[in-house]
C-alpha positions in Angstrom: 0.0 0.0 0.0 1.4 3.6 -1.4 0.3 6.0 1.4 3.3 9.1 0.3 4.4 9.2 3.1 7.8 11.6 3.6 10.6 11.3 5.7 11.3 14.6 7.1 14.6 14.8 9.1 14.9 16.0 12.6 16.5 19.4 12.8 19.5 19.8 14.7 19.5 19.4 18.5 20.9 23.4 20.2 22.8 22.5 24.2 20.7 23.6 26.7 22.7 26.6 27.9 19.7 27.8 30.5 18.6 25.5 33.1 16.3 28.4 34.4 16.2 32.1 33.7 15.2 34.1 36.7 15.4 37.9 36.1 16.5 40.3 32.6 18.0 43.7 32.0 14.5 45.0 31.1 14.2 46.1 27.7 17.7 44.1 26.9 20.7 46.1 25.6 22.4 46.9 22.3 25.2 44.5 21.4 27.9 47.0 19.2 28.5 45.6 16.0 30.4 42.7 16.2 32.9 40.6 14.5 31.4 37.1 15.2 29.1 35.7 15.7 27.8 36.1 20.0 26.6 32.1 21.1 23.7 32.5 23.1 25.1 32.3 26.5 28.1 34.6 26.2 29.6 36.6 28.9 29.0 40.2 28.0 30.3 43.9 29.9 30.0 47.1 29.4 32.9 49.2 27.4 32.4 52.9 27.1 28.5 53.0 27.0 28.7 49.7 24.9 28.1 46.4 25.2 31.4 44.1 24.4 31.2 40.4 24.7 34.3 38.7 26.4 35.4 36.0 24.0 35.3 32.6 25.3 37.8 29.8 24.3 36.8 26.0 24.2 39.5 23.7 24.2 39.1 20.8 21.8 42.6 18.7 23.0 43.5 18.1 26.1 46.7 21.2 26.7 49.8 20.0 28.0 53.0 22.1 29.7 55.1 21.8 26.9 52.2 22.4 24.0 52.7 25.3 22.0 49.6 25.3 20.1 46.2 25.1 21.7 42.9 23.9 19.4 39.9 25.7 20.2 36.0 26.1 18.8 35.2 27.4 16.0 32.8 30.8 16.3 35.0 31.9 19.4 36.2 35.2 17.4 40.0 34.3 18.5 42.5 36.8 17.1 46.1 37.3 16.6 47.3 39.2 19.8 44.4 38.4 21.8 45.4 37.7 25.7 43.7 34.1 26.4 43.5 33.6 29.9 43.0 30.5 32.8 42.6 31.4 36.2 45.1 34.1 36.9 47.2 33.4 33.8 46.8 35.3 30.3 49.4 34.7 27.3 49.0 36.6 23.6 47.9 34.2 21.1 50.9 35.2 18.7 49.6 33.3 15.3 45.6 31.7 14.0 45.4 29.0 11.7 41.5 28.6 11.0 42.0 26.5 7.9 40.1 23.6 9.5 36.3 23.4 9.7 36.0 22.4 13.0 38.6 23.9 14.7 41.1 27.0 15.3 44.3 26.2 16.1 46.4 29.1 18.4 49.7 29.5 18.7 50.5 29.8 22.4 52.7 28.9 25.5 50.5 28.7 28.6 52.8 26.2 30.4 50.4 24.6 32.0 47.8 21.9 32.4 44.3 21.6 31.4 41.9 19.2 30.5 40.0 18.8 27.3 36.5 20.8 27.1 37.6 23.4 29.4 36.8 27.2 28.6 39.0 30.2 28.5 38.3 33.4 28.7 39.6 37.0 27.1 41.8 38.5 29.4 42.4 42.1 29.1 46.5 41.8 28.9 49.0 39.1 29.1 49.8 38.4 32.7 51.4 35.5 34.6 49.6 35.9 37.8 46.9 38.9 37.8 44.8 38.4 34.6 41.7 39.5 34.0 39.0 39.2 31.9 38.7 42.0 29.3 35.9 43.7 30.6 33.8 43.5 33.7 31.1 40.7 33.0 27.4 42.3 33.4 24.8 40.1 31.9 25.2 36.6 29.1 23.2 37.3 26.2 20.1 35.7 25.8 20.2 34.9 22.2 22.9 34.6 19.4 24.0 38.0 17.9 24.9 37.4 14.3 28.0 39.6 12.9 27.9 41.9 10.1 24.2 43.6 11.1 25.2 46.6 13.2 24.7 47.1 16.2 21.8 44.4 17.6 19.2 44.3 20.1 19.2 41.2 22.4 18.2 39.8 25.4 20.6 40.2 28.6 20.5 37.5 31.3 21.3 39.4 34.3 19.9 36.1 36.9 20.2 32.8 36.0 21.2 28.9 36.7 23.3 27.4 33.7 24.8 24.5 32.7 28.8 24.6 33.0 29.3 22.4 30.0 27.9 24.2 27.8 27.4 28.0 28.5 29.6 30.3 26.6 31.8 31.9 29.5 34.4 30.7 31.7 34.2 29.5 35.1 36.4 32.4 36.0 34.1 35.1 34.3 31.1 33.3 35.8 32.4 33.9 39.1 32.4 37.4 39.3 28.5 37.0 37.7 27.3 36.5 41.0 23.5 36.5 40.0 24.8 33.3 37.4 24.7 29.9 39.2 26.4 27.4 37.0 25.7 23.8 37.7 
């Protein structure tokens, strides 16, 4: 029996980034035209009247002492001469090879050990022991912010509970969001 029937394929599954969303910056907040594309989920602060996400770096690969490259997520924004940071360590990525589809490899010397899946964050210099992320974290956006559209309106998260493994901020940057309970 011919009934036509078609398969129609499931879309793509998104992480679940909010476990619950408590309280918003009424009325949002305007995102300055970025570079990148903003994950829903990203760490975001306040530069001069705008609002600046703070880049946050996915490892891919385990990173050991000696490594001098690190691979990263693609959609991060990672530039040449940005300071990429872990706890109170920040080091200048000093060369990008996004060639590959799935990844960004950075060349970098953090000297140090850290485990596959961790996330780190945009400092605001290089520093051995007193980094910092680039700007003070206010809110995580609510909603991806697509690049090349001018400045955008989005939702800002300013009290929330999210899940560590797949929000778009580091643990550092999440601490000093007080109002943000990862779990």
């Amino acid at each position: 029996m011919d009934i036509n029937f078609v398969e129609i394929p499931a879309d793509s599954v998104s992480p679940v980034i909010f476990e619950k969303v408590i309280g918003e910056k009424p009325g949002g907040g305007m995102v300055a035209n970025p570079t990148f594309d903003i994950a829903q989920g990203t760490a975001v602060g306040i530069n001069a009247g705008a609002i600046k996400p703070i880049k946050a770096y996915r490892l891919l690969k385990a990173v050991a002492a000696i490594d001098t490259t690190i691979d990263i997520a693609k959609g991060s924004g990672v530039a040449v001469g940005d300071a990429i940071g872990n706890g109170a360590l920040a080091v200048a990525g000093t060369a990008l090879d996004s060639t590959n589809a799935t990844k960004d490899v950075v060349t970098v010397t953090l000297g140090i050990v850290i485990a596959i899946g961790t996330v780190l964050y945009q400092a605001a210099a290089a520093s051995e022991a007193a980094a910092v992320p680039i700007y003070t974290p206010s809110y995580l956006t609510g909603a991806m912010v697509y690049a090349g559209q001018g400045d955008k309106a989005t939702k800002l998260v300013a009290i929330a509970i999210v899940r560590k493994e797949t929000v778009n901020a580091s643990p550092e940057v999440l601490a000093l969001l007080t109002s943000i309970k990862a779990v």
